[in-house]
N, C-alpha and C positions, 0 to 999 in steps of 0.2 A: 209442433210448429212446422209450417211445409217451406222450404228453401231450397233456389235452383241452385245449379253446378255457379251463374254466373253470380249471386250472390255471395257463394264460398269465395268464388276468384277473388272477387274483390276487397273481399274483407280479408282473407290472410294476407295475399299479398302485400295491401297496406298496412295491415300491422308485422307483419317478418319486415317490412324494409325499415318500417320503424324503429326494430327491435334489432338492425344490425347498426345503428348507429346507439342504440341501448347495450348491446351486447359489446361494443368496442369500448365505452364508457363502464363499463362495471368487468371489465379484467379484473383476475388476482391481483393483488397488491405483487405478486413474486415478477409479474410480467412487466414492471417500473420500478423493481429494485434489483441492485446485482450487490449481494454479498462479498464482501473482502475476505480472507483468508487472514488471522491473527498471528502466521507464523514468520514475523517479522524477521526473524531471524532467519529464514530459509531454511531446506532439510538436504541436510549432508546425507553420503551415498550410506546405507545400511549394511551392516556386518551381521550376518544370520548364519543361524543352524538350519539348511533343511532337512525334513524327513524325505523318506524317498517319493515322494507323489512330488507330480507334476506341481510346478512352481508358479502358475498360473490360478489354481486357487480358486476357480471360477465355480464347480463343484459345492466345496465347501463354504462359497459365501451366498448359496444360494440356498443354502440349510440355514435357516436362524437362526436354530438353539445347536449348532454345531460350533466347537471354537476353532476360531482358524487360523488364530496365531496364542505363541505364548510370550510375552516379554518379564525375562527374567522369572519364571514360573508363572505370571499374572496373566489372564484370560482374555483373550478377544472373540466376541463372539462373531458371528456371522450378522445377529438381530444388529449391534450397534454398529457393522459396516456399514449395513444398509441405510441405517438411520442418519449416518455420517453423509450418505453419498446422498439420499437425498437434498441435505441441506447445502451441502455444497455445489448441486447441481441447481438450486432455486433460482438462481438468474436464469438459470441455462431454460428452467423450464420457463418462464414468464416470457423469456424472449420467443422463445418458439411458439406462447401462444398469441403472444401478441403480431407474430408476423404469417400466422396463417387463418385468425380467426375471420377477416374477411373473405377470403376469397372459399372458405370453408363453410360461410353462411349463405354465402352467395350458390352454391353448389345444396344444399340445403333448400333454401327456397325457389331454388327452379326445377328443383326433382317432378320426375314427374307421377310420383306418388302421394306428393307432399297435399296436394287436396282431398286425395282420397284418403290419405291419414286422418286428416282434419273432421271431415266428413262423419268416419266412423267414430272419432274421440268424439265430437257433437253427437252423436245420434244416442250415443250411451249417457248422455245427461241429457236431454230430452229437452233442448231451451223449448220455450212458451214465448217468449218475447224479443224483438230486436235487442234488448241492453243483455238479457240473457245470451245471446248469441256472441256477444259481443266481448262478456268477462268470459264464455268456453275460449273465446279466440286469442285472449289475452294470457288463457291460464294457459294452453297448446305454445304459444308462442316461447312464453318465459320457461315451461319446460323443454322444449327443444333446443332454447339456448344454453339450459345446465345441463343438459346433455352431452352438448357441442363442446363445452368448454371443459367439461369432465373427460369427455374423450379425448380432447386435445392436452389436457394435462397428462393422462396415461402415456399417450404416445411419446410425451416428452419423455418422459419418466423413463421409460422404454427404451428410449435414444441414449439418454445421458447417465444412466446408472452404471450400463458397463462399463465407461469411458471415466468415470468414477469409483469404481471399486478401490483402483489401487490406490488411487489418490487419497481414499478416504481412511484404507489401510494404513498408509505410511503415518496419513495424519494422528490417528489412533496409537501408532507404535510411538511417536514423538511425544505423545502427550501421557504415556504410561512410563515413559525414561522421567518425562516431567514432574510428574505426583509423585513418583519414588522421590527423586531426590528433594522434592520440596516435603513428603515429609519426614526426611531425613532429618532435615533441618531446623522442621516444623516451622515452616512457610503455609498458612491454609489462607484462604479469599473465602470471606465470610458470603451467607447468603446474600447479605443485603446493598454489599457490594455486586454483587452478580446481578441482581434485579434493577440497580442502579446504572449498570451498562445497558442493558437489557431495554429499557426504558429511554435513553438517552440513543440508541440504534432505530429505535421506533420513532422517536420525536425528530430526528434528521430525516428519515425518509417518509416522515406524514403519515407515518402507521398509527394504527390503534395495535393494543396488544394482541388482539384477536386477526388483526389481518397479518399481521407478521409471525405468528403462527400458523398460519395458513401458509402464507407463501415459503413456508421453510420444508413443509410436508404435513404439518397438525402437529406438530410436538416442539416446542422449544427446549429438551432436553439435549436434544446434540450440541445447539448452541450456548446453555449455560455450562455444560462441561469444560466446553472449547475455553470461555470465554474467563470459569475456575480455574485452569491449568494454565491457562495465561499471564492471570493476575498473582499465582502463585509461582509460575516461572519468573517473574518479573523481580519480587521477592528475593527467591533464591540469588538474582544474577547481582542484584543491589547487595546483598550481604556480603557476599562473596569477590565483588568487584568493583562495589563503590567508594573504597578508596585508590584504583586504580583509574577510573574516568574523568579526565582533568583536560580544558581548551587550554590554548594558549591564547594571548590579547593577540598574535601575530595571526593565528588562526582564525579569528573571530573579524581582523579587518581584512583577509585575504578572500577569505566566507561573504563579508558583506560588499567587497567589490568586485567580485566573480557577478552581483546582480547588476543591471544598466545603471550607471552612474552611482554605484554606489561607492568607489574607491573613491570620490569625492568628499563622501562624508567623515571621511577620515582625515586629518591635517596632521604633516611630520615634522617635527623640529631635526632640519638639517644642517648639516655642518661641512665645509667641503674645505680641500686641498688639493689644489693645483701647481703639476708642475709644466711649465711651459716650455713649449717645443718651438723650434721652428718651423718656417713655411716648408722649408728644403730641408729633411734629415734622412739622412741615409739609414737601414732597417737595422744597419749594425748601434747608431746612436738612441734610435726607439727602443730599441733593448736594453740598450744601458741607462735610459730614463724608467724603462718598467722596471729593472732591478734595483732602482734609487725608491720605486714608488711602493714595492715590498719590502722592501729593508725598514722607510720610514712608520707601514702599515704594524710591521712583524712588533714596533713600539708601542703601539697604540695599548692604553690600557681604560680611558674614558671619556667621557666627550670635553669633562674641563680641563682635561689638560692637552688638547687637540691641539691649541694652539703654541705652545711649546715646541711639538715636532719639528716646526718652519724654525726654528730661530736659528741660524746660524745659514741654512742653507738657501745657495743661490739657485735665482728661478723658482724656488717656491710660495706657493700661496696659501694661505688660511681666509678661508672665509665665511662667516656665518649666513648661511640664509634664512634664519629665521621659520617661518611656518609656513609648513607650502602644501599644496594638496597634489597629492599623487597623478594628477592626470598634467601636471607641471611637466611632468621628466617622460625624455622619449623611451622608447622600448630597450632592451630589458632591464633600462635601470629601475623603470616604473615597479615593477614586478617584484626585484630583488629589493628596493625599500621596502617595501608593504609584507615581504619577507623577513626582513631583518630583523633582529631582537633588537629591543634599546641598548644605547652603547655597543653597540656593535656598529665596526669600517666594514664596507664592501670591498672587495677586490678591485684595483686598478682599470679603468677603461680608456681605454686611446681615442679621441676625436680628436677631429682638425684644429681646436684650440688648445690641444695639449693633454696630458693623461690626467684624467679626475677621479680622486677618490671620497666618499659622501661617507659621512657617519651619522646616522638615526640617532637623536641626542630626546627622541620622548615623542608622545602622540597625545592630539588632544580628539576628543569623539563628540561631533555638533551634538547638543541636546536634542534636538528633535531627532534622532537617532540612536537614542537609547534604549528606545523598546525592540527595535528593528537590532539593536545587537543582541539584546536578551533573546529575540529570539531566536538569533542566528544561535547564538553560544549553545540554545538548547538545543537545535537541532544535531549539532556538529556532537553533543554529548548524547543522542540520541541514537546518531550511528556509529559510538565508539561504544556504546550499553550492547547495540544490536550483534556489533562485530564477536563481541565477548561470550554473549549469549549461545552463539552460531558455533563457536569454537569448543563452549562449555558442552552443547549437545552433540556435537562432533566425538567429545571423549567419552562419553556417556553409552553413545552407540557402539563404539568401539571396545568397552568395555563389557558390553549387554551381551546376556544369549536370549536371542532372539530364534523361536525356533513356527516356522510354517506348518500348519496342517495339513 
């Protein structure tokens, strides 16, 4: 089939421009997903043996089958750093190709070889006909794009492995402190558990199992490891610490009105005692009214028998207010209620109507607010599990010989 130069023009060109809003639509799944990091607990600083080679390491993690660290005798190899750093780099690569795959297509089809590529890849399949011409131009096209986007995955790869190594190191050392002790214990996280996170990670960011393989590097084994040592660290920290993780109810309404209007949803049964001052008193008679109002406080033993304290004494007041919601009382009595345990007095405060002491006598929690505290309560027991966790691998590393290649 005979065809001009202006012929090619036209037909790549229209289908390359085609194919760069084809090729912005079919990204990796990695270039619109960013991976979190499992180690909720954070990683405390490391206590190691080194050998005498440089503590950089860069060498031997670029050996595969070389080990580059030992934790407590157990083996790190170079292959599973790598494997590590890729995965932990998968946002890093997605993002890089998704922000240079335009102007890199664009650069691509205004080469100015880019016809005469065309050209020759045609001429070796011999179209006979316009539609033939037209699936060679379609098949040049779609190859060029997996070209493009293969080379822009390298480069990423390229950028962000070294800036991962050590990252992916330490991760590694954390999660071999982790296996020991969990099977110390004999804490393990069954397969099917693993494939069940695995799965539920895919289903939030719109993956299929194969695109989220991909976007991690082709192997989802770094991630079930990760994801093993997690479920089994979590194990260990509950055995070992869950009769130590306990909210308080004062926590749990302090938690829930730290959010807008939510000290609202809490109502306090209050109780007050006033002693009343004059308009004119001199600093020397305020002080001997606050030492009236610690002496009567130093009494206090519960909210029924509050009202006994006043009897006898002049200028004081008992008075019940009943149920009040915390955004009732100005600053920082607000605060120190929603602080207070039940039956528990506050300290003595001075305003111009005289020194008032408030006793927290019970709390009631609106119903429509009781999931909203469930959920608070677990949160707050989420970061006293994590705090635990952080501390228990704290001792761990400091107990480890941790030795570098």
């Amino acid at each position: 089939m005979d065809f001009s130069n202006r012929t090619f023009s036209s037909l790549i060109l229209a289908g390359l421009s085609v194919a760069v809003l084809a090729a912005a639509l079919s990204l990796p799944a990695g270039a619109q997903m960013v991976m979190r990091g499992a180690n909720n607990e954070g990683t405390p600083p490391v206590k190691v043996v080194q050998s005498k080679k440089s503590p950089s390491r860069k060498s031997s993690i670029d050996t595969e089958q070389s080990i580059v660290a030992l934790v407590n005798d157990e083996p790190i190899t170079g292959y599973e750093v790598r494997q590590r750093a890729e995965m932990l780099a998968g946002g890093s690569v997605g993002e890089y190709v998704k922000n240079n795959v335009e102007s890199r297509w664009k650069q691509i089809i205004t080469g100015k070889k880019i016809q005469e590529e065309f050209q020759e890849y045609a001429k070796k399949r011999q179209p006979r006909t316009k539609e033939d011409l037209q699936k060679i131009q379609k098949e040049f096209v779609i190859g060029k794009r997996n070209a493009m986007l293969a080379q822009l995955q390298s480069e990423a790869r390229s950028k962000t492995t070294t800036k991962t190594s050590k990252a992916a190191l330490d991760e590694l050392i954390d999660e071999k402190l982790k296996m020991q002790e969990a099977k110390r214990v004999g804490a393990v996280a069954s397969s099917s558990e693993v494939d069940a996170v695995i799965k539920s990670i895919a289903e939030r960011n719109k993956l299929t199992i194969e695109q989220l393989t991909k976007s991690l590097g082709g192997s989802l084994d770094p991630m079930k490891q990760r994801i093993g040592t997690t479920l089994a660290w979590n194990d260990v920290i509950r055995r070992k610490f869950g009769h130590q993780i306990s909210v308080a109810s004062r926590d749990v309404d302090k938690y829930v009105a730290s959010a807008e209007g939510g000290e609202d949803q809490v109502e306090l049964q209050v109780r007050r005692i006033r002693i009343n001052t004059p308009a004119q008193m001199e600093h020397g008679g305020i002080a001997q009214r606050v030492s009236q109002a610690e002496a009567l406080r130093s009494k206090f033993t519960n909210c029924n028998d509050l009202s006994k304290l006043v009897v006898g004494q002049s200028g004081v007041q008992f008075e019940d207010l009943g149920k009040r919601k915390p955004s009732s009382f100005p600053e920082p009595t607000r605060s120190l209620l929603l602080n207070a345990k039940d039956n528990e007095m506050l300290p003595p405060s001075v305003n111009e109507d005289g020194i008032d002491m408030f006793a927290v006598c019970g709390r009631d929690v609106l119903k429509a607010e009781e999931a909203r505290r469930t959920q608070a309560e677990g949160e707050l027991k989420q970061k006293e599990f994590d705090l635990l966790a952080k501390r228990h691998l704290k001792d761990l590393r400091q107990d480890a010989h941790i030795e570098y290649r």
